[in-house]
Each structure stands twice: as C-alpha cells, then as structure tokens.
N, C-alpha and C positions, 0 to 999 in steps of 0.2 A: 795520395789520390784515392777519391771513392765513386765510385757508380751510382747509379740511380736508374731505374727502366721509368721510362714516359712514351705514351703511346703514340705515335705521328702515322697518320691517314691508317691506322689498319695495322700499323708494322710495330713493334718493341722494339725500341732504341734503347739505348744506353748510353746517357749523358755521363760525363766524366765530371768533376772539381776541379780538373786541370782546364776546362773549355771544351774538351773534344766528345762528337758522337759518334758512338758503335752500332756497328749493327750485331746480328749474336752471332755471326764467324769473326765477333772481333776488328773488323775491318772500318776503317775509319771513313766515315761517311761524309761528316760537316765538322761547322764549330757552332757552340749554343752561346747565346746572349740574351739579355732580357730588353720588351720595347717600354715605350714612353708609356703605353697599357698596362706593365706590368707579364703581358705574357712572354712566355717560352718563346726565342726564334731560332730556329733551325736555320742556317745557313750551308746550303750544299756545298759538297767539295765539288771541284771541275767547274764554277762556274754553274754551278744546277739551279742556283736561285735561293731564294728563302719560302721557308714555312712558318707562318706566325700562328702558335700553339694555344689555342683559347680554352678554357676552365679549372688555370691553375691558381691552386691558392695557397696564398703565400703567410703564413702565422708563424708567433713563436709562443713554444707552450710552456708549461710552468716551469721549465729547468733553465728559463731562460736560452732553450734553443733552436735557431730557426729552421722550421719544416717547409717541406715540398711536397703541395697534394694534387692531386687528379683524378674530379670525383672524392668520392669517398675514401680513397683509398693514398697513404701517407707512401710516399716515395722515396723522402729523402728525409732526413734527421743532421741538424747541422752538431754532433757531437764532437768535444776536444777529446782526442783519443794519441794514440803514439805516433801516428801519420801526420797530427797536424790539430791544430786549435782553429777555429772558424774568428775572424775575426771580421768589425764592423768602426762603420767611419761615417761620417755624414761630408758632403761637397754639393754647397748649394742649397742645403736642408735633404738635398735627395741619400736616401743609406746607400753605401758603398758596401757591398760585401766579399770578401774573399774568402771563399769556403773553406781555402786548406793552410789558409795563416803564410802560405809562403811567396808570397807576391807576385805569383806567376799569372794569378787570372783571377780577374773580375768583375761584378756584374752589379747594374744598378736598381733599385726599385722606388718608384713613387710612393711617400706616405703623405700620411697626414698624422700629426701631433696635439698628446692633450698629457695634462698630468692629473694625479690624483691626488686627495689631501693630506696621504701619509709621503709623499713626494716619488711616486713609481710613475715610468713615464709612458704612457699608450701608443703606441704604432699601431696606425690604421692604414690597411694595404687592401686595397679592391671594397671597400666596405667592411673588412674583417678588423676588428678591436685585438690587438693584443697588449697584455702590461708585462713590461718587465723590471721586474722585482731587481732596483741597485740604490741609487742613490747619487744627487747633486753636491757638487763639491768642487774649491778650484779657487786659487789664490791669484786671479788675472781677469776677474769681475764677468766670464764666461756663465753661458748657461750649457756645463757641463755634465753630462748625464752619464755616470759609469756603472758598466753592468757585466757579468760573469757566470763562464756556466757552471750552472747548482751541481751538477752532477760532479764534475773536477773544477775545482776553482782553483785558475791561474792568474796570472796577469787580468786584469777588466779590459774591456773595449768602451772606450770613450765615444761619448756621441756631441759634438758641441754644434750647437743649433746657431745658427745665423740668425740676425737682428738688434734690437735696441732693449734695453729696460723702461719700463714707465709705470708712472702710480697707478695702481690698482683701478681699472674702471669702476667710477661709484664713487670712491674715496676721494673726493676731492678737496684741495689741501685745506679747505677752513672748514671742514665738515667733520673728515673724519678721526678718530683717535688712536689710529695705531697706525705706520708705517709698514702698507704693504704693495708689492711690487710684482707684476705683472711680466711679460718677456712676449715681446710683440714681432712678431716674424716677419723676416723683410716678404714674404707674399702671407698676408695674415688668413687668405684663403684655407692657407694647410693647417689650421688651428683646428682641434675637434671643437666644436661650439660649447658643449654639454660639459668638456670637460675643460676649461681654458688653462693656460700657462700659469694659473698664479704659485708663486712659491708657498710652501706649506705654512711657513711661520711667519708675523711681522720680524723686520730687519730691524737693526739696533748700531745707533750708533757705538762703533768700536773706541773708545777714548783715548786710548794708547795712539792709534793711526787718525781718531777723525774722520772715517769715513765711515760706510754700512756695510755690515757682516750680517749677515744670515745662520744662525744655528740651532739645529733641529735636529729631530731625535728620528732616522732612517727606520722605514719599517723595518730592516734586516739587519743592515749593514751600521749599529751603535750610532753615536752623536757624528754629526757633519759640519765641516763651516765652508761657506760659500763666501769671499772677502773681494769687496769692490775696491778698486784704484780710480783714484785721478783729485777733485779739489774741493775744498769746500769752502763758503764763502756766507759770514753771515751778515747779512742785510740788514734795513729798519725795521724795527719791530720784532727783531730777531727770525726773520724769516728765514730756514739754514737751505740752503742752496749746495746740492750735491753733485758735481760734474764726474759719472762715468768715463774714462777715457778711451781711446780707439784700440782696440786690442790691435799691434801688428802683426801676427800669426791668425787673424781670421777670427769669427765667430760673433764679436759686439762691436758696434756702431755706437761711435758719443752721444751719449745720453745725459739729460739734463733731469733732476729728481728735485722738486721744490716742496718744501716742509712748511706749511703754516705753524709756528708753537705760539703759547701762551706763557710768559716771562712771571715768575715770580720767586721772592724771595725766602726761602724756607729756610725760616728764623727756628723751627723745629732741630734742622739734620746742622744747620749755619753752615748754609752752600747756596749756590743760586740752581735755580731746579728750571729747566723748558719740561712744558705736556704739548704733548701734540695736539696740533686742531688751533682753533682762532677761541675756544673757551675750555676752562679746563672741567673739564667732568669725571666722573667716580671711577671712570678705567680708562683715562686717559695715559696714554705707554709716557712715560719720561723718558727722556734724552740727556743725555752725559755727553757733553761734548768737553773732550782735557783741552785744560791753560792753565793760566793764573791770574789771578785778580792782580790791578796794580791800581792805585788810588794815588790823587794827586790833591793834597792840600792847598787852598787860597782863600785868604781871608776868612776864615772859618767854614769855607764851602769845600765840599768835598764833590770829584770828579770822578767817576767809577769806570775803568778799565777792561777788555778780558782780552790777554794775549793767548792768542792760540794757534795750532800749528794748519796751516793752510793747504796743504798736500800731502798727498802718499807720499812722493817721491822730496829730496833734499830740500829745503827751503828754510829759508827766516822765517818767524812767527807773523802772522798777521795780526791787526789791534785793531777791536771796535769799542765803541761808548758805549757802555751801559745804561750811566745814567750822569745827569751832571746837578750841579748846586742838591748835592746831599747836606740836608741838618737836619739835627736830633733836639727833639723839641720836648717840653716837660709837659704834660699834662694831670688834671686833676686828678686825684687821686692816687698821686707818685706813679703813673704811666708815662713811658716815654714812646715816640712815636719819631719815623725817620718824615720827610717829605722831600722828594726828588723831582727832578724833572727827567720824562723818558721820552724819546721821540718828541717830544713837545709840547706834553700835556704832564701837567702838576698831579705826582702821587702821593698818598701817603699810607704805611703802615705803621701797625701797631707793634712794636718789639718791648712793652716791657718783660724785664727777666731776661731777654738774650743777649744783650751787651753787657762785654767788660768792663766797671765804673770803675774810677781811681778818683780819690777828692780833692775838694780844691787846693790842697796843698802841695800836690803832686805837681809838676809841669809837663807840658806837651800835651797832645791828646785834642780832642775836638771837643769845644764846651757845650754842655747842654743848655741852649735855650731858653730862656723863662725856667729856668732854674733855681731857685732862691738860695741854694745851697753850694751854689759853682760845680757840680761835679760834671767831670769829664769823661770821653766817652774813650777810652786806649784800643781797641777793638772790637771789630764787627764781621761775621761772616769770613771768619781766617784772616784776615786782614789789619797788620798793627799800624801807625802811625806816631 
C-alpha cells in the first residue's frame, strides 16, 4: 500500500492504493474512485456524500509509469517496488488500473488511442498524450499491446483493445501494393486522429499456416509477431480472402480482409508468384501462400491445380483451378510458349529455356505443339507428368 497527499476544499488528504482516504491523524475519512471525467471522487464515510476533484492529471512518463498530478505538482508515481507492481488491463477500451498489483482495489480512466510507426501505443487521458514504449504481439489475431516498467522490469501488462481489423483506409484492394492493416475500435471515436491504429509493418502471408502474420522490428523490445487465426479462401482471379475469427476471451470481432493479387507465372524462380494489387508494379509485396500444384492430363490438355490448406485450425485441403487447357506450342525461332485459359480469358507466355524437354523418343510427357521435332515437355514449374 502507498499514499499520495491530494488536496480536497482546503484540506491534505491522503489517498491510499488500497482505495481509502486519510486525513493526517490518520483517520479514515472516505473511499477514492475515479468518474466518467477522469477526476478524483472522494466519497465520505458516514454517508457524507461525494466530492468530485477537478484538475488532476493523469500521464505516464518515460519509464512507462503512471503518475498523479495536481497542478503542477506530481503526487503519486505508479512504481513496481517490494509492496507491489501497478498493474493495467483494458475492459471496454476503458484502462483498468490496480495500483498495487494485488487485486484488492481498482479504478478506471477514459482514454483515447493512437499508435506510432515504430509500433509504441499513445494514451491520451483528459487531452494529455502519453506513449508507452512496449510492443504488439499475440498468437490469437488480438491487438495486443504489452508494456513494463523500465525502471524494474517484471512481468508486462497487456493492454488488448477491443474491435475488428480492416485494410488500411486508402489501400484499397485493386490499388494498393502492399498488405496493410488498420484496427478499427468498436467506438472509433477513441482513435487519436493524427495518430491512427495502423500496424507498423505490411502483414505477410505465413505459408506454413496460410494466414497473415505481422513481423516487425519493436523500437525496444527486439523482433515481434503478431499471428491472425481463422480461413482463407481463394476466389476468381485469385482474389485471397482472409476470415479473422471471433476471439472467445474478448478483444476481436470477425473480420473479413480481402486481397486483390495479380497471378503470374515466374518461369524465372519455376513457382507460381501472386503481387498484390489488380497490376503488378516495381514494389509490389508478393504473396506465398503454401500447397501444391496438381495437374491433370487429357487429351494433350493440361488442367492446373493448387491444393491448399484452408484454415488455422484442422481441416482437409481446399482446391482451386488455376488454369485449364494448358499447351506448349513451338514457335519461331525454337521458342516455346504455354497458352492457358484462366478465369476465361485465353493467355499466353513465353517460357523458352524453362521447361524440361525429353525427345521424341522418350514416352509420356506433353507434346509440343507445331513442333517438327516431336519433343516433349516432362516438366514445368515443379510439376512432372
């Protein structure tokens, strides 16, 4: 338990950690709480009434810990000491704080939220900016905010803010070229304007899981991953569709994340490569999403596959069509070139040098085309036949 002196009508009180106020014989006066203003309320013992305590202010300063002012003059200092570590929670977006870690008593205060672009998150209480130097991080697709005091660093206090995720205001899916993600508060009110929620890094699909991870470099606190849950689902035209799922323990609402890419075949790396956006341009972020190609043989037409896994959580693979009636055709000058059909419009590229030829005395294989020579095409893009 620690003290603090705050001055009511005239008098020095002595506000406790535990809740209670002294007067200086010691003698128990009231209990303190805080209102929907943020100020001090003195509540008398006996039935005396309340006193609502107007021009205190409420900041946390560079050690990450939160102070009690009045006037000019600092009251209280929320330090982790032998008594007790201060610890902090969010319920509702509103902070929760319990000054002496031991869950006997606590009190709430109205913010408002913004983050910065090395990812440190601002508390703004009565018009007062504070940032506290921690870091996002959280394996249940939360926007988790962990922070600790610099002076003793213990345990962190977790701040998880309530709402939904969604694309980046501006970035919108056939425009922009990178995957970035915004956290919209279920009262968007409490947003600092100037400084908005956006997450510091574009997110990247994880190809192990199939879903969007965030990894970024903590101004303090080394590398961080922030790891979303729930489905992903890829459409025509390879649009990748991201289902967020409902955290049960609080904090995210399903959110739905839609990816415009650009689909092409990089005869270069012999993979199939998505860029973000509806064109692909000179920084557009690629996309890895894991499967496997599976191809299907008829009539010399080949049918292009990609199984891949459709959820965080247990599931059979899902399968879409790449592309259908693939053939490899000869052209002049000993070039060979693929022509497909994708969504329903007739492609073709140029791949000479990137497939595997086997001649015509070999069997199996997919023939090439206007070929004068019979050769065959054995593989393409990891894929035998």
């Amino acid at each position: 338990m620690r003290q603090f002196p705050i001055e009511v009508a005239g008098q020095m009180l002595q506000f406790d950690s535990d809740g209670r106020v002294l007067d200086s014989a010691a003698n128990d006066v009231g209990t303190w709480s805080t209102t929907a203003k943020n100020q001090l309320r003195l509540k008398k013992a006996a039935g005396g009434g309340t006193v609502d305590i107007d021009g205190i202010v409420w900041a946390f300063n560079a050690n990450n810990q939160l102070t009690i002012s009045q006037g000019s003059r600092v009251a209280f200092t929320g330090r982790t000491t032998t008594e007790g570590q201060p610890r902090f929670k969010l319920a509702g977006n509103r902070l929760v704080v319990d000054p002496d870690g031991d869950n006997n008593f606590e009190f709430e205060l109205r913010c408002k939220f913004g983050l910065l672009p090395n990812g440190n998150l601002v508390l703004e209480i009565n018009g007062v900016q504070s940032t506290l130097d921690g870091y996002i991080e959280d394996s249940k697709s939360r926007f988790r905010f962990q922070f600790a005091d610099k002076e003793i660093s213990r345990a962190p206090s977790s701040l998880v803010l309530a709402g939904q995720w969604e694309r980046k205001a501006g970035a919108a899916d056939n425009a922009d070229n990178e995957i970035r993600l915004h956290f919209l508060l279920d009262d968007p009110a409490l947003e600092i304007a100037a400084k908005p929620l956006d997450l510091p890094a574009a997110v990247k699909v994880d190809p192990t899981r199939n879903h969007l991870a965030l990894d970024y470099e903590s101004a303090s606190n080394g590398r961080r991953r922030l790891q979303f849950m729930g489905s992903l689902e890829i459409k025509p035209g390879f649009t990748l569709v991201f289902q967020i799922d409902d955290v049960k323990d609080g904090g995210v609402r399903k959110s739905r994340i839609q990816i415009q890419t650009t689909f092409e075949w990089d005869v270069a790396r012999g993979a199939l490569s998505l860029y973000v956006g509806r064109t692909k341009g000179p920084n557009s972020q690629v996309v890895e999403v894991g499967g496997s190609l599976q191809v299907q043989l008829k009539k010399g037409e080949l049918s292009w596959d990609f199984a891949y896994r459709k959820s965080t959580a247990p599931g059979g693979p899902e399968v879409t069509t790449i592309a259908t009636k693939l053939v490899f055709k000869a052209k002049s000058g000993n070039r060979i070139e693929i022509e497909y059909v994708q969504d329903g419009k007739t492609k073709k590229l140029d791949i000479t040098g990137k497939v595997v030829l086997e001649d015509a005395t070999v069997q199996g294989g997919v023939q090439i085309i206007n070929d004068p020579s019979g050769r065959r095409v054995k593989a393409f893009v990891g894929v035998t036949w």
